[in-house]
N, C-alpha and C positions, 0 to 999 in steps of 0.2 A: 656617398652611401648613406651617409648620416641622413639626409636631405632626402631620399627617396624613403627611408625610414620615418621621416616624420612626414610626409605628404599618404603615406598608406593609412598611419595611424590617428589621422586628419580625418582621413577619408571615413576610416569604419566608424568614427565616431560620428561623423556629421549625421545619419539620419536621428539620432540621440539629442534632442532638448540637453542642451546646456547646463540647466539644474539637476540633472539627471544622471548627470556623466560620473561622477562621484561614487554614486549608487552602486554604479551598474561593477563597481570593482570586488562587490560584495555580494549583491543578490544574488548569481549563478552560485556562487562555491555555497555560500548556504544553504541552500535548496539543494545541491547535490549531495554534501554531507548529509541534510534531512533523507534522503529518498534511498542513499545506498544501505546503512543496517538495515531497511527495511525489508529492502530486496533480497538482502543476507539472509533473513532470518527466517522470512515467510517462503521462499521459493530457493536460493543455492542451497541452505543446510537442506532441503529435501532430496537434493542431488547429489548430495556430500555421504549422505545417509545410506542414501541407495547403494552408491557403490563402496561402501564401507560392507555392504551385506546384509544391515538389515531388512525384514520383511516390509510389505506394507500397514500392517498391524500397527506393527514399534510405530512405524516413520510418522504415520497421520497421528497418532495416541499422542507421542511426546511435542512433536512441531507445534501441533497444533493448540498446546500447552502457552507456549511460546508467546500468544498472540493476546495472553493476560493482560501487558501492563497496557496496551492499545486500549481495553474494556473499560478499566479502573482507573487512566489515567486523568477524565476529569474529578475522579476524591482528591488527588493531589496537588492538582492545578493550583487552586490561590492559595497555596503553600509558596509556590515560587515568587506570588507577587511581593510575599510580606519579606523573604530571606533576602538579600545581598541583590544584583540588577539581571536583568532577561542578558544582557553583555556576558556578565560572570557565568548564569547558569548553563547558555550557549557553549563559551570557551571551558569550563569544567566538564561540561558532559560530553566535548569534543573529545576529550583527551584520554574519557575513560570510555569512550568506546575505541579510539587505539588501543589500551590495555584489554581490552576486553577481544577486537581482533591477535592479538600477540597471544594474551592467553589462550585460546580455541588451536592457534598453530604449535604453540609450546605442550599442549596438553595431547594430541591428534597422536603421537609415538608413543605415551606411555601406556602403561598397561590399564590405568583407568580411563580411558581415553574418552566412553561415552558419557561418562556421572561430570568429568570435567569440562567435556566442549556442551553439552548443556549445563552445568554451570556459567560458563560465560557467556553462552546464546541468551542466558535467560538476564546475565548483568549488561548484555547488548541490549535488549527486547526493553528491560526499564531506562537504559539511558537515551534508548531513542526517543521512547516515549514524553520523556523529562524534555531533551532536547526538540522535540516537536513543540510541545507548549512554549517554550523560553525563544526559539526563533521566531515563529508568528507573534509572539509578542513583539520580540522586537522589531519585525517587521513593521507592525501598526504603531509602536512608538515614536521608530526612525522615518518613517513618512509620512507624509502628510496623505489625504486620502487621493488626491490627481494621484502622486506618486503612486500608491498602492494599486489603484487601477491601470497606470504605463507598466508597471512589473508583474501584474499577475500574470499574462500569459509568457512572463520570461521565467519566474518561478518556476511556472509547471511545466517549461520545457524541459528546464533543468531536473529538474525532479523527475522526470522521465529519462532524462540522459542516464541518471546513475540506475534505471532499473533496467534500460538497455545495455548500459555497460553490467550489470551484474548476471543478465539471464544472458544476453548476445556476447559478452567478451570472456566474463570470468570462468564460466562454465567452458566452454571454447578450448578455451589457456588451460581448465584443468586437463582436459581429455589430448591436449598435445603434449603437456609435460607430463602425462602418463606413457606416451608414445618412447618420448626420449628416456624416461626413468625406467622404462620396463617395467611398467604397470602397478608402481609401488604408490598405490590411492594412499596411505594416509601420509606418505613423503609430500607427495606431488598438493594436496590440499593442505597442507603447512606451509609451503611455500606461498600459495596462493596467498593464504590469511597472515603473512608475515610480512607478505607485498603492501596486504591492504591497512595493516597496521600504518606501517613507514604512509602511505598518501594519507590517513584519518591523519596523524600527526604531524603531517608536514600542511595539511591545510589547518591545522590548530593551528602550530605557528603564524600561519599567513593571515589568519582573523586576529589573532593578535596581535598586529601590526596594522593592519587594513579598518579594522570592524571600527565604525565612529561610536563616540561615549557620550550617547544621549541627555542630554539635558535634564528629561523626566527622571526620578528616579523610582525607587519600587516604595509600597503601600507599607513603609515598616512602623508606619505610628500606628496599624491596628495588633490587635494580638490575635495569636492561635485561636483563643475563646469566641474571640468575633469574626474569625474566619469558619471555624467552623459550625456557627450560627448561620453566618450566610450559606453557606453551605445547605445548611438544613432550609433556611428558607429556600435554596434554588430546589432544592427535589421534590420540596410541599408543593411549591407552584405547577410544579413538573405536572406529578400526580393529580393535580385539580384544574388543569386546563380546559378536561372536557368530563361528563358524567363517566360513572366508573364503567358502564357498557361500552362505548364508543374508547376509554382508554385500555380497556381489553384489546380490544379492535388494532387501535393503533400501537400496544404494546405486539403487538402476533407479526403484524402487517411489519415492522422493523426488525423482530426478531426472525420473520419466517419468510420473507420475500424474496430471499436469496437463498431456502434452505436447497432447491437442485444445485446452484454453484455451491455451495459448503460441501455439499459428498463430494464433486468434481473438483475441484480446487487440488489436493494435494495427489490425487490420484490420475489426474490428466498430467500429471509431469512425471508420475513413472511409469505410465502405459506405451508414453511415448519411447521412453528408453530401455526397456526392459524389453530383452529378445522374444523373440515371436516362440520360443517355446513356452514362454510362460504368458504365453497372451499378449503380448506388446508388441509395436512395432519396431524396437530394435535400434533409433536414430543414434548416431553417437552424437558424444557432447557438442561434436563441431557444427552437427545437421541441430541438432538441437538449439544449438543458441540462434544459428542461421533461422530459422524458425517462428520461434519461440520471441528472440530476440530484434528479430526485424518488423516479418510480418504480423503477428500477435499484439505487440503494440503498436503498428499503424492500424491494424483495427480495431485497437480498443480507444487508441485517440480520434480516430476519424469516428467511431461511432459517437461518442459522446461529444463531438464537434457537432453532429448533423443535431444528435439527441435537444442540444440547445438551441440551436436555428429553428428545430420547428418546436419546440414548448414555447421558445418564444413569442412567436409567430400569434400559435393558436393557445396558447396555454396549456397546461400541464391536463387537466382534465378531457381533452378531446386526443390527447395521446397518450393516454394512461394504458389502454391495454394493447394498441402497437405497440408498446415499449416489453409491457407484460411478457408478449407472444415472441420477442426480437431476445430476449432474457432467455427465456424457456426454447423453444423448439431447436436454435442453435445443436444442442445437444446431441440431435440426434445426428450431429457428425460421429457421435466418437460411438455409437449403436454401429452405424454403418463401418467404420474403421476399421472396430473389434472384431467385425463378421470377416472383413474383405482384406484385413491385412493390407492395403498397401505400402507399394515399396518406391514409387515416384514420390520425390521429393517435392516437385511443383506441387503434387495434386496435396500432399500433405501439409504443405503453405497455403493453399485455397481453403480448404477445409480448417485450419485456425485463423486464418483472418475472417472469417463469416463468422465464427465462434465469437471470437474478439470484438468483432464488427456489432454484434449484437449484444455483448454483457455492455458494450460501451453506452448503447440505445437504452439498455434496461435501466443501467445504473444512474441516468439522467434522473429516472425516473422517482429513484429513490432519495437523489441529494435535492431535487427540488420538494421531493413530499416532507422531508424534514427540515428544508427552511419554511415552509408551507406551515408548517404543527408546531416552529417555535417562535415563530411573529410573535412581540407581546416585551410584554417584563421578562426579559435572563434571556434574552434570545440566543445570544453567544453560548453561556451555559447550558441550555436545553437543547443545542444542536449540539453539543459534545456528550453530553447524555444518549440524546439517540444515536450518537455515532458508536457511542459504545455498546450499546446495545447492540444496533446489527453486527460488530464484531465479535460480540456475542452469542449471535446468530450463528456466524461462519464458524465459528471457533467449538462450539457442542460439537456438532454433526460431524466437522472435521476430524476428530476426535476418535469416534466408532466408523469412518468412511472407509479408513485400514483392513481394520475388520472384519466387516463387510463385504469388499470385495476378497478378502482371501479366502472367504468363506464359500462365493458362489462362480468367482474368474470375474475378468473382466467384462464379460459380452451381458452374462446376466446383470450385472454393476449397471450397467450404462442403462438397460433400460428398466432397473430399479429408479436410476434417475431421471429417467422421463416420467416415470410415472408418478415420480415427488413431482412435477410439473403440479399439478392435482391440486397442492398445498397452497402455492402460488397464487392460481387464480383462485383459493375457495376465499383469501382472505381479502385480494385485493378488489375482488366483488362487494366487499362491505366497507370499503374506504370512503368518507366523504368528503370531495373536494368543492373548494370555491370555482367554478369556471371561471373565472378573472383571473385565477392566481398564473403566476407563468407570463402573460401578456405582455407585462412592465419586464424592464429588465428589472434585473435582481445587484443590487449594490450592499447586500449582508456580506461582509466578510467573518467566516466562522469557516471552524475547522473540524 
């Protein structure tokens, strides 16, 4: 038995380079750890919300609150380099986002229920953010750059697994243990967040035993004063890249190129589940994750799979507004839904993987036009810049999308956001790109 045990785990490891195998004990759970508070925060608490009762107003106002420490988290960043190692700030910010799930389930019963599960949404929301910066560091500290290129696309598979497990399983799981509990929502989502506590805390333990203790250590012979010097110098450069007309341009183009997904983001996830008296189509949590959680991202990873093949190809510049119109027009599944109601399951899987299918194409579009704009001096820096930015972006409009739609129903909403379409192309008409850029592949690691 022993012997057949070790000839299987021979096996799985053989297509794995040798130098590599060590690795590979670490990189999946880190990346899942990275990718599931994020799926918590920005997409199940909208779920959680929902069937808690409140409106669409509340849900998009506050969620979308949420999504702060993602905008601001490069002011912080070389703060982490200068305190104690990317090791320690990884394994501390593991731990406080288990208290941080504990707390959201411990708070879900009592009578402050909503002031304290955002309170700890929001000490999730900065510790993921924290823990984002301190993993990719230590990502590029702990390998060399071959390594980093053999794991990137193990990273992001991972990093997809925990958004599949959080829209395809946890959401799922809630809407069964509401079956069995007799429909007691903030029981039945306590339990869930007291589940996910116990796995955050059980893979803290396990990096702390696994995670190797780099040789590099952190930047602590500079001080705060010189950190936040550099600091200033990465946003002056920012700022003077290009003249201040074209940094208009390119300030709108980050902020505004995603504004139709910003209204649609939090409100394509309650249209779906909110019963056809109120305009929705009604799926429950289990059709929803089946969904959401299968089809949804196969077509948001096969889009931005193809998205890359042909930028590469031809460059970014000769596919800038198929990407554009692959973004935009999707939408007008959820025009046609609103009207037609349907109640087939299949056809409601086709109709979000084409959705999917296309933010995947779109969003190519956007992550090569900001490593595109931060080629140069601080290119690390000013790709987290703009990253924040377009979170930015998402994070306004998400805000009044609530709103919004309670203000006009869903059917007017949707093609309010076809018509933000509009916004899109006025900006990305005034973009200027190198036609070379794209061609070569792209070896920037930035986040």
């Amino acid at each position: 038995m022993k012997q057949e045990k070790k000839q299987w785990y021979q096996f799985f490891y053989s297509w794995i380079p040798a130098p590599y195998r060590k690795s590979l004990k670490w990189v999946p759970t880190l990346y899942f750890s990275e990718g599931l508070p994020n799926v918590i925060v920005m997409t199940v608490a909208v779920t959680m919300y929902m069937q808690l009762g409140m409106s669409d107003t509340e849900i998009a106002l506050y969620t979308s609150w949420l999504g702060l420490p993602w905008v601001i988290k490069p002011l912080w960043s070389p703060f982490i380099d200068i305190f104690k190692t990317k090791r320690w700030w990884v394994l501390a910010m593991q731990i406080l986002l288990g208290s941080s799930f504990g707390g959201i389930a411990f708070t879900l019963n009592a009578s402050f229920w909503f002031q304290g599960t955002m309170f700890f949404f929001f000490l999730m929301a900065f510790s993921s953010a924290t823990h984002d910066i301190a993993a990719d560091g230590f990502y590029m500290i702990e390998l060399d750059c071959h390594q980093q290129s053999f794991f990137v696309g193990i990273r992001n598979f991972f990093y997809r697994v925990a958004v599949i497990f959080g829209q395809g399983a946890l959401v799922p799981l809630a809407g069964g243990l509401q079956l069995i509990f007799r429909n007691q929502i903030a029981f039945t989502w306590s339990l869930i967040f007291y589940g996910l506590a116990g796995l955050m805390i059980a893979i803290w333990l396990y990096h702390g035993f696994i995670l190797p203790r780099p040789t590099e250590q952190n930047n602590a012979h500079l001080t705060a004063r010189q950190v936040m010097h550099s600091v200033g110098d990465t946003l002056v450069t920012f700022f003077k890249k290009q003249p201040w007309r074209g940094m208009v341009i390119v300030l709108l183009f980050l902020m505004f190129y995603r504004f139709p997904e910003a209204l649609l983001l939090k409100m394509s996830t309650t249209f779906l589940q909110r019963p056809n008296s109120e305009g929705g189509l009604g799926l429950s949590p289990q059709e929803y994750g089946f969904v959401y959680g299968f089809f949804g991202v196969a077509g948001l990873l096969l889009g931005g799979f193809v998205g890359g093949i042909l930028a590469s190809q031809d460059g970014l510049k000769k596919w800038l507004w198929p990407f554009v119109f692959a973004l935009t027009l999707p939408n007008l599944v959820y025009v046609y839904m609103s009207y037609a109601l349907p109640s087939n399951l299949d056809i409601i899987s086709i109709f979000i993987f084409v959705e999917q299918f296309g933010y995947g194409l779109g969003f190519t579009a956007l992550t090569l036009y900001m490593l595109y704009f931060s080629q140069g001096e601080f290119k690390t820096s000013h790709y987290a810049i703009c990253t924040g930015l377009s979170y930015l972006g998402l994070m306004i409009p998400g805000m009044f999308s609530g709103w919004l739609k309670d203000e006009v129903g869903y059917r007017m909403f949707f093609i309010v956001v076809m018509a933000s379409c509009v916004i899109t192309f006025a900006i990305t008409a005034f973009l200027k790109i190198d036609p070379e850029f794209g061609k070569k592949s792209i070896t920037t690691e930035a986040e």
